[in-house]
N, C-alpha and C positions, 0 to 999 in steps of 0.2 A: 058801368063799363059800357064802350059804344060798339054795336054791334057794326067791323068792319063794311065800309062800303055803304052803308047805310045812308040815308040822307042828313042823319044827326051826326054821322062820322062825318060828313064830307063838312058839313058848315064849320065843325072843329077844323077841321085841318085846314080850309081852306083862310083861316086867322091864325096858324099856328105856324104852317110850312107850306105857303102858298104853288111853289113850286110843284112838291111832293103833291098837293092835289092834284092840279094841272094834269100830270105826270101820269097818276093813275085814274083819274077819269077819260083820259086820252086812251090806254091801254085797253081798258073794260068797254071803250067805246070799240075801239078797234076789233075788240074779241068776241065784242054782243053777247058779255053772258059776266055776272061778277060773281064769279065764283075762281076767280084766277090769282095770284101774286101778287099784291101791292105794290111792287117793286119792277118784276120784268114780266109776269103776265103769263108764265107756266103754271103748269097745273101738276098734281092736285095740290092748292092748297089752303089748307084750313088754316081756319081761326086761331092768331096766337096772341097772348097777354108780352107785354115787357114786364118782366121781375121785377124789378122795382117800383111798377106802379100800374097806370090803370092803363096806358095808351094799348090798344089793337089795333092789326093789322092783318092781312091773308098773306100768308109767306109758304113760300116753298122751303123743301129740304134744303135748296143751294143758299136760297137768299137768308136762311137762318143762321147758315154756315158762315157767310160771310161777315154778315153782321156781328155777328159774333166776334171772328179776326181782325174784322176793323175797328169797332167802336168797342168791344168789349159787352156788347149787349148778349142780355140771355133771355131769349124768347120761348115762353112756355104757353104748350096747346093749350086751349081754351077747352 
């Protein structure tokens, strides 16, 4: 499993969901610190697994919420 944010995450994502890198490399750049959101760059958020498999990501309470209501994903703390 790749520890989010990592430079072994980012080479993953950046073959995977090239955008989705972009996206949050831009964020953690902006915020100078990666310990934020994968997503929109609030805090706190920790390490979560996708249920059904190996992908992580740093997601907050909202962005788990949402994910959740849109895609049906179920993202569990690491």
């Amino acid at each position: 499993m790749l520890q989010p944010h990592s430079s072994e995450w980012f080479e993953h994502l950046l073959l995977t969901n090239t955008q989705q890198a972009m996206h949050t490399g831009a964020i953690i750049a902006a915020a100078g610190r990666e310990d934020i959101c994968s997503i929109c760059g609030d805090e706190p958020a920790p390490p979560h697994r996708l249920a059904d498999g190996e992908w992580t990501m740093r997601l907050c309470d909202d962005c788990v919420g949402i994910r959740r209501m849109m895609f049906g994903e179920v993202w569990l703390p690491v």
